[in-house]
C-alpha positions as CSV (number, residue, x, y, z in Angstrom):
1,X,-70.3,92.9,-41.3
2,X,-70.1,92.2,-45.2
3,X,-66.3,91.0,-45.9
4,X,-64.7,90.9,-49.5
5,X,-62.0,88.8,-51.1
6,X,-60.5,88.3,-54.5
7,X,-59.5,84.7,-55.0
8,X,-57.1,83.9,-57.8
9,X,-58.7,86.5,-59.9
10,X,-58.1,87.0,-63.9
11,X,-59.4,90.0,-65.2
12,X,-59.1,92.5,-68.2
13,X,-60.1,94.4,-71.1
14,X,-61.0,92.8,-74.7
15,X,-57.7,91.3,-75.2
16,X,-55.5,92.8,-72.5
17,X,-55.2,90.6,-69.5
18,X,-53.9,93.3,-66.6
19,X,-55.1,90.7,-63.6
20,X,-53.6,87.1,-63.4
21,X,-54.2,85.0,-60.6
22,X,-54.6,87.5,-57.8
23,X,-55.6,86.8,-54.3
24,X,-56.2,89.1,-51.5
25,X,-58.5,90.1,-48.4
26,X,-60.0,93.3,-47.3
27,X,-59.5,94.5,-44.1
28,X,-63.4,94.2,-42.7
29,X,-64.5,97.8,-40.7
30,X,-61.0,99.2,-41.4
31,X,-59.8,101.3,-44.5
32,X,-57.5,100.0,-47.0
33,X,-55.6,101.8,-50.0
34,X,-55.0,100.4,-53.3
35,X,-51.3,102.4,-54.2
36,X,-49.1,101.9,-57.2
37,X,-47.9,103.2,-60.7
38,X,-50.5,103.9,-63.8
39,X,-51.6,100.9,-65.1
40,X,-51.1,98.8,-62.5
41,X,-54.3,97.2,-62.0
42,X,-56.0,99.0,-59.1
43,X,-59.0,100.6,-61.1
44,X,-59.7,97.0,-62.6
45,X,-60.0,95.5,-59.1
46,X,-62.4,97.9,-57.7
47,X,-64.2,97.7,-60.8
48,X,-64.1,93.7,-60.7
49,X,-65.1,94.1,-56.9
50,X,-68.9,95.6,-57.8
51,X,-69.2,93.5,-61.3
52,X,-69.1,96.4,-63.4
53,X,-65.9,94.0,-64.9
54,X,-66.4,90.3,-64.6
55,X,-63.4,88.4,-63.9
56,X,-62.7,85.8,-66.4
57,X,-61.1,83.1,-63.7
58,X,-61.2,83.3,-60.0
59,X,-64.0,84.2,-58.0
60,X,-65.0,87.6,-55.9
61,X,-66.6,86.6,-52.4
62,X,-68.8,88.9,-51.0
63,X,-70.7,87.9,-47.7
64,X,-69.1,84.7,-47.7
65,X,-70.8,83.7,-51.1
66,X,-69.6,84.4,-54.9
67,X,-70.7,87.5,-56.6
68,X,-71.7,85.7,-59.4
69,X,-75.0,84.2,-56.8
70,X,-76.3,87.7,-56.6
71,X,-78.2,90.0,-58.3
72,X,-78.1,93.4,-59.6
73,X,-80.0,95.6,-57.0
74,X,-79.0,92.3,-53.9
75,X,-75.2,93.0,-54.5
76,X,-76.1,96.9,-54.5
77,X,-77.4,96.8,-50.7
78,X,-73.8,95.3,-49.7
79,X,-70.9,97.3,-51.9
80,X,-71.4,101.1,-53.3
81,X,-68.9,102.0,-56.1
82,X,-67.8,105.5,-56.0
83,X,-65.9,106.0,-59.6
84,X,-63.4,107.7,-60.7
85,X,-65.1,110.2,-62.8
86,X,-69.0,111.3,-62.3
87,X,-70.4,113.9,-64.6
88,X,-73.1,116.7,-63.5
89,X,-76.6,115.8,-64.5
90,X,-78.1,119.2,-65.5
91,X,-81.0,120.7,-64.0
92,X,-80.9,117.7,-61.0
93,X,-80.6,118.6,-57.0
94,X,-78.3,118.0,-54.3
95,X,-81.2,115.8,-52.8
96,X,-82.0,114.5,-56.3
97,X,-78.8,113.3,-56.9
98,X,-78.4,111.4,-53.5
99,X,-81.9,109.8,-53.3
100,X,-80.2,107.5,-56.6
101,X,-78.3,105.8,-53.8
102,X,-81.9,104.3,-52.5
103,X,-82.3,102.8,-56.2
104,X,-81.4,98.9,-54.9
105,X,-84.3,99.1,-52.0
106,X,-87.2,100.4,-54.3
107,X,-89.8,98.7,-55.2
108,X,-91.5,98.8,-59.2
109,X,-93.7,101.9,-59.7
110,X,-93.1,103.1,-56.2
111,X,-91.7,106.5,-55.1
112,X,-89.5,107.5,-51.8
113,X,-90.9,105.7,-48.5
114,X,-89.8,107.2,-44.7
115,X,-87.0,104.9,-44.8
116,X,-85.9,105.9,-47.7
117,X,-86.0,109.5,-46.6
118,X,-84.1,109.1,-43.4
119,X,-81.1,107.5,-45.1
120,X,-81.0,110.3,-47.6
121,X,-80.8,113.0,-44.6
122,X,-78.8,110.9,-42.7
123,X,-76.4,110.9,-46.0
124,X,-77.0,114.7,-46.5
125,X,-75.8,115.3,-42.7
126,X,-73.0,112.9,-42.8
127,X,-71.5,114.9,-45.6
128,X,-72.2,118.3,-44.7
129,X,-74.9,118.7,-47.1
130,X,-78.3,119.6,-45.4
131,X,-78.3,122.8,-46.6
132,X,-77.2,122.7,-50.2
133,X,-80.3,119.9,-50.5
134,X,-82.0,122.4,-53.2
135,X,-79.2,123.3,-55.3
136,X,-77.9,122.2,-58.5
137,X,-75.5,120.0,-57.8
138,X,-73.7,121.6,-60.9
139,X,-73.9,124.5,-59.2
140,X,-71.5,123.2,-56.9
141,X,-67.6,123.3,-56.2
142,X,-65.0,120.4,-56.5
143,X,-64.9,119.7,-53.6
144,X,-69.0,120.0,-53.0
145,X,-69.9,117.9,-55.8
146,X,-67.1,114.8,-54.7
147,X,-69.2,115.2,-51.0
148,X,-72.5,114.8,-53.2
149,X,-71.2,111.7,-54.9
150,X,-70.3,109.8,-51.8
151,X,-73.6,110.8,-50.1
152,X,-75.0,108.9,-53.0
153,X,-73.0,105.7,-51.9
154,X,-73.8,106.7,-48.4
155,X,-77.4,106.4,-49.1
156,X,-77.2,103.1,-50.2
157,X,-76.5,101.9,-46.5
158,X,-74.1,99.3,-47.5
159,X,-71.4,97.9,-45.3
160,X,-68.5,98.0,-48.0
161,X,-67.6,101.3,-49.9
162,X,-65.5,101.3,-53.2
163,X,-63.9,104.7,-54.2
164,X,-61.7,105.1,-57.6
165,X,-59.4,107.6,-56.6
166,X,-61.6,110.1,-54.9
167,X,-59.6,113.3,-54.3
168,X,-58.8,113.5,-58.4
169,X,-58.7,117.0,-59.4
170,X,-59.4,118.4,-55.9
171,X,-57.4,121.2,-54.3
172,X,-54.7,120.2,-51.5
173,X,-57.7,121.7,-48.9
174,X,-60.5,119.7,-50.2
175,X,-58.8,116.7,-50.6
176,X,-58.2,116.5,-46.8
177,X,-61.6,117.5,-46.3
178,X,-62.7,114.2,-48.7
179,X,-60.4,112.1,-46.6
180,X,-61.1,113.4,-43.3
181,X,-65.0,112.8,-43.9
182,X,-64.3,109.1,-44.7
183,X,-62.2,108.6,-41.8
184,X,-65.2,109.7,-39.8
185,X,-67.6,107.3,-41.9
186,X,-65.4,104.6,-40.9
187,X,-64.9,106.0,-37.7
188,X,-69.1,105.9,-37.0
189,X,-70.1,103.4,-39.3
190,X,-67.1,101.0,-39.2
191,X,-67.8,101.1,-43.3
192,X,-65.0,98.7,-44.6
193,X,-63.9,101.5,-47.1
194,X,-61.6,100.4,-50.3
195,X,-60.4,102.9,-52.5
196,X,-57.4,104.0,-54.9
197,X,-55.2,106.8,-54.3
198,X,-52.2,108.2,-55.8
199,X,-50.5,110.3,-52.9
200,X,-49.0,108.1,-50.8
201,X,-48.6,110.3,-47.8
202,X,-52.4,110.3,-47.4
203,X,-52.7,106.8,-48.5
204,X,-50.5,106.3,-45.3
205,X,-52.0,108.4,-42.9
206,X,-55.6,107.9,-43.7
207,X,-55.2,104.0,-44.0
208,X,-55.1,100.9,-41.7
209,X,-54.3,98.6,-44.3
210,X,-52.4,99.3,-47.5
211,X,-52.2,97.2,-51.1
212,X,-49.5,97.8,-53.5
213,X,-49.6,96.4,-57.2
214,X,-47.5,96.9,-59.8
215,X,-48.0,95.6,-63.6
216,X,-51.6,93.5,-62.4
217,X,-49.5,91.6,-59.5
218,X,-49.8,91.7,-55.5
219,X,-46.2,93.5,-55.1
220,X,-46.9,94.1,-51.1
221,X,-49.6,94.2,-48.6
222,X,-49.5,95.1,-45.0
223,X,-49.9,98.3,-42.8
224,X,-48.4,102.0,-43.4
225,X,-45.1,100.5,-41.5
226,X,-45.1,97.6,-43.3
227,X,-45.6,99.0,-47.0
228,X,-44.2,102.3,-47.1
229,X,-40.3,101.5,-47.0
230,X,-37.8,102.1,-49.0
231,X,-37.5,98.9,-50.5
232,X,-41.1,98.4,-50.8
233,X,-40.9,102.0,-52.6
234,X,-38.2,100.7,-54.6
235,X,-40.3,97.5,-56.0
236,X,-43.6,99.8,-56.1
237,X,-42.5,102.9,-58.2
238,X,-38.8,102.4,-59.0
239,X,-37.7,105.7,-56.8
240,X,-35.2,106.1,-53.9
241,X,-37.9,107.7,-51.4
242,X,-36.2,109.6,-48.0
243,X,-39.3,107.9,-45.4
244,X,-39.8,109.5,-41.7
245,X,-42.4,108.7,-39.2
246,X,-44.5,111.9,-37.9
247,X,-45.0,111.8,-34.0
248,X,-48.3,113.1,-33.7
249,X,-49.5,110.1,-36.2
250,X,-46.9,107.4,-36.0
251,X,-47.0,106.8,-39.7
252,X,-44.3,106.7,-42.3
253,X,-44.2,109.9,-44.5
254,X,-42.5,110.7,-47.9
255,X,-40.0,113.8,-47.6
256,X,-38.8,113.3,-50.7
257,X,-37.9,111.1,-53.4
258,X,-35.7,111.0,-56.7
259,X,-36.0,108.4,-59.7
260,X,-33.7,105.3,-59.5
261,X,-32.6,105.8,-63.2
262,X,-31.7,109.3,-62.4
263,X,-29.3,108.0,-59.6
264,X,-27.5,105.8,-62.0
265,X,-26.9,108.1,-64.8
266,X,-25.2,110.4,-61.7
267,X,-23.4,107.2,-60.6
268,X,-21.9,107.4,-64.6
């Protein structure tokens, strides 16, 4: 299995520096959460995990070796990158769309082989997509077109999945249905699967592993128990949360929460 690690990282846009000398692991075969505010960093480390943002100090280890070593379509058969935002190409298939994920296996001036094929149906099953294979995937729902995305990253047959905040803009129903189908590809696969998330509740229950940052620094790290506390809440997000552990999961869930700064102007 493919493992992944940031060491002493320094990353950033133009002039902004939002990374300084971070350091962490990945879980290998389990699923780990990026959570904290806007802004905090966690879309620059997934992005600096796949090389679509080089780091400017540090190093990324993939495989045991520096990502720097590898090239383009080599580091593409170890991590897919699911981001945040994918637009509809017109006029192109459900199947269409999905056989991209095969790009880092072909060969100059050659088509789809059989291999190629059965990872693309394998894909298409995985995600419950078999039979919308003809349509246009902007044809599709929410929901429909997120499954058709990671199908794509499925397709790839990588041992290390990236997702930028997959359940974006999805309904409460299909964003269960997103997470549920990842649990399952982690579940069958034992894909390491990364991702960002903003709801904490699923970040806890969908998670074996979670990663909190705050302002581009490693705030906390550990499992649900570990990470969602109030203190840990406190450092994260800067709210008083009311935390409870479900029975039929044994994770830590929100009930509610109120802003710190709201408590103290009560307090006045």
């Amino acid at each position: 299995m493919t493992n992944l690690e940031a060491v002493e990282i320094a990353t950033g846009y133009q002039n902004k520096q939002i990374i300084d000398k971070l350091s962490v692991e990945i879980p290998t075969g389990k699923i780990t959460s990026l959570i904290g505010p806007n802004g905090s960093g966690k879309s620059t480390l997934l992005k600096s995990f796949t090389r679509i943002l080089p780091i400017k100090k540090g190093k990324i280890i993939v495989d045991g070796s520096d990502i720097s070593t590898y090239r383009p379509k080599e580091l593409a058969r170890k991590v897919a990158l699911l981001a945040q935002s994918s637009e509809h190409p017109l006029g192109m298939t459900v199947e269409e769309v999905v056989s991209y994920g095969r790009y880092p296996y072909q060969q100059p001036f050659k088509g789809l082989d059989e291999q190629d094929m059965k990872a693309i149906d394998w894909a298409l099953e995985a995600t419950g997509l078999l039979s919308f294979r003809t349509r246009e995937i902007a044809t599709l729902s929410g929901g429909q077109s997120q499954r058709v995305w990671i199908a794509m990253a499925l397709a790839q047959e990588t041992d290390i999945l990236i997702l930028d905040e997959p359940t974006t803009f999805l309904d409460p129903a299909h964003q269960l249905e997103i997470l549920h189908l990842l649990a399952d590809i982690n579940r069958i696969k034992h894909t390491t699967i990364l991702m960002s998330i903003h709801d904490i509740n699923h970040a806890s229950r969908f998670s074996d592993y979670l990663i909190g940052l705050k302002e581009g620094e490693l705030i906390v790290k550990g499992t649900p128990d570990e990470v969602i506390t109030k203190e840990c809440m406190k450092q994260l997000f800067e709210i008083d949360a009311q935390i409870v552990t479900l029975p039929e999961t044994n994770k830590p869930v929100f009930l509610t929460y109120d802003l710190l700064s709201k408590q103290r102007e009560v307090r006045r």
